[in-house]
C-alpha positions in Angstrom: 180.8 -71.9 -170.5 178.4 -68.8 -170.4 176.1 -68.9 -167.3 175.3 -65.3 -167.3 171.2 -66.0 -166.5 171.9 -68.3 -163.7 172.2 -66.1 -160.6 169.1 -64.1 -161.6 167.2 -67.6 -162.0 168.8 -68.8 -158.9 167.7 -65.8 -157.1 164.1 -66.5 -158.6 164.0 -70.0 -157.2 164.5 -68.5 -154.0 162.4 -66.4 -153.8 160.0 -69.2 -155.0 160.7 -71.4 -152.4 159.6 -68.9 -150.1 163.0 -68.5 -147.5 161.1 -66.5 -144.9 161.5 -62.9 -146.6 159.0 -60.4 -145.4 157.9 -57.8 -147.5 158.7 -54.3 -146.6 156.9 -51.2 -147.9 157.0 -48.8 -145.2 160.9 -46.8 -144.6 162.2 -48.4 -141.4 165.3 -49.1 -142.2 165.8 -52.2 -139.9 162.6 -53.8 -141.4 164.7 -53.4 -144.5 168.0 -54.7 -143.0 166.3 -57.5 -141.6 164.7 -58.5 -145.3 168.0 -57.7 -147.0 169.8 -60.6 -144.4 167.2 -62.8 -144.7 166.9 -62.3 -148.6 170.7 -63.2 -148.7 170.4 -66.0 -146.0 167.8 -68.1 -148.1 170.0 -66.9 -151.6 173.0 -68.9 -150.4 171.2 -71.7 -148.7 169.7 -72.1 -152.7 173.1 -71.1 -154.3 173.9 -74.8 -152.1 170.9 -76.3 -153.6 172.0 -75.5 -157.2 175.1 -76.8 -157.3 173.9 -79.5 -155.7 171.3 -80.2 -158.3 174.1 -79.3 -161.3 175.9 -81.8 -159.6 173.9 -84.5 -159.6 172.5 -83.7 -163.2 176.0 -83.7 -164.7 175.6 -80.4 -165.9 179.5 -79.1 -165.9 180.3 -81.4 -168.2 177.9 -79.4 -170.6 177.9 -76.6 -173.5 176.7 -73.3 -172.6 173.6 -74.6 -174.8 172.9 -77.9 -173.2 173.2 -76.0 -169.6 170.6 -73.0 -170.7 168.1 -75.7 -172.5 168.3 -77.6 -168.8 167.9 -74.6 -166.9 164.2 -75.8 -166.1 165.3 -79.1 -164.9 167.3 -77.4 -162.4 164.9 -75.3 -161.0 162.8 -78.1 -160.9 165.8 -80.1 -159.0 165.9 -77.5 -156.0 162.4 -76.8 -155.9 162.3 -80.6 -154.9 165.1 -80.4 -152.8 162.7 -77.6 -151.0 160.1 -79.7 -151.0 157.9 -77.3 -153.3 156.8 -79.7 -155.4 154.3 -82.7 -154.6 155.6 -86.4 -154.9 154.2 -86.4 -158.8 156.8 -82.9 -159.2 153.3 -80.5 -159.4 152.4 -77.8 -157.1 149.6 -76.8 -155.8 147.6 -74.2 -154.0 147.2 -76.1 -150.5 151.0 -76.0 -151.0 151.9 -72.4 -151.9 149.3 -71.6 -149.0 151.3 -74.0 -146.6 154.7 -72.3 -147.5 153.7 -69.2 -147.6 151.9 -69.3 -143.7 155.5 -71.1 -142.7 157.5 -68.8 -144.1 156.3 -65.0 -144.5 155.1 -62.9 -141.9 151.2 -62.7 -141.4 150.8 -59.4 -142.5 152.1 -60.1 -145.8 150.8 -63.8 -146.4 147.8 -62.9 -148.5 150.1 -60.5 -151.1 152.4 -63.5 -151.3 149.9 -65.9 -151.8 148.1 -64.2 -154.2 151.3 -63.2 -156.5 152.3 -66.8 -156.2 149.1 -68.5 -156.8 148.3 -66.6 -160.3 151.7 -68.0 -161.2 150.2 -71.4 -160.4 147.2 -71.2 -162.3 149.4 -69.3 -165.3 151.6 -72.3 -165.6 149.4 -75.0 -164.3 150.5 -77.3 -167.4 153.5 -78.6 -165.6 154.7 -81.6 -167.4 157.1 -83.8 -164.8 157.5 -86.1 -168.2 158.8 -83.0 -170.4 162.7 -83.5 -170.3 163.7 -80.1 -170.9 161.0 -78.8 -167.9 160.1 -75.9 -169.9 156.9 -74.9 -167.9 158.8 -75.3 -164.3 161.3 -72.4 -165.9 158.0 -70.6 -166.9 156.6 -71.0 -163.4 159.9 -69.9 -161.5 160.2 -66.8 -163.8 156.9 -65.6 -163.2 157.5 -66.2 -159.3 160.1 -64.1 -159.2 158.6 -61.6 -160.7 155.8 -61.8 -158.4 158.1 -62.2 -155.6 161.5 -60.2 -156.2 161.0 -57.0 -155.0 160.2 -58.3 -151.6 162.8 -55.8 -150.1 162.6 -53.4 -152.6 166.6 -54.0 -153.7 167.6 -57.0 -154.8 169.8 -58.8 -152.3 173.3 -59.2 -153.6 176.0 -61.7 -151.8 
């Protein structure tokens, strides 16, 4: 089975969930090191989380085409095991603004938060009922397109 979308989605969903990357613009190259480490530290800790959620949702037992039209439903699965996601699977800005104060360095919270938030109010038809979790793939995308180039590479493994 083809999963050749899944490591940039995974890498999305980690960026989502906020792993305590810090955003480096100057050229110190240890502020850089240490966002590349971190970037890879909170990659594998979701890597865990997404098998763990194809796992439990049965996915290897699927076609390539039953695994990509889930892909949402995963996210959605390790942005709960991240706690992301409200009891009723929405998120909100109190939220994004609690994760983001946790988890990125002051001097960078407000670039995070507002990236992240107009990905909230883009996509903020979540639909926990939806069974294929179409807008929570939506919503990770655009995350990680707010989000990815935190370190300015992307952190490879």
């Amino acid at each position: 089975m083809k999963r050749d979308c899944s490591l940039v989605i995974l890498f999305g969903v980690g960026v989502v969930i906020f792993g305590g990357v810090v955003n480096v613009n100057g050229d110190d190259a240890s502020d850089k090191t240490t966002c590349v480490l971190k970037s890879k530290q909170m990659l594998k800790s979701v890597m865990k989380s997404f098998s763990t959620c194809n796992k439990e949702m049965g996915m290897m037992n699927k076609t390539a085409q039953e695994y990509h039209d889930s892909l949402g439903c995963i996210i959605k699965c390790v942005m709960k095991k991240f706690e992301v996601l409200d009891k009723d699977d929405l998120i909100t800005e109190a939220m994004v603004k609690d994760h983001v104060e946790k988890r990125i360095p002051q001097s960078q919270q407000k670039h995070a938060h507002e990236g992240l938030m107009k990905c909230v109010k883009l996509h903020d038809d979540l639909d926990p009922k939806d069974p294929k979790c179409k807008v929570y793939q939506k919503l990770g995308n655009c995350m990680q397109d707010a989000l990815t180039d935190l370190c300015g590479v992307m952190p490879l493994i």
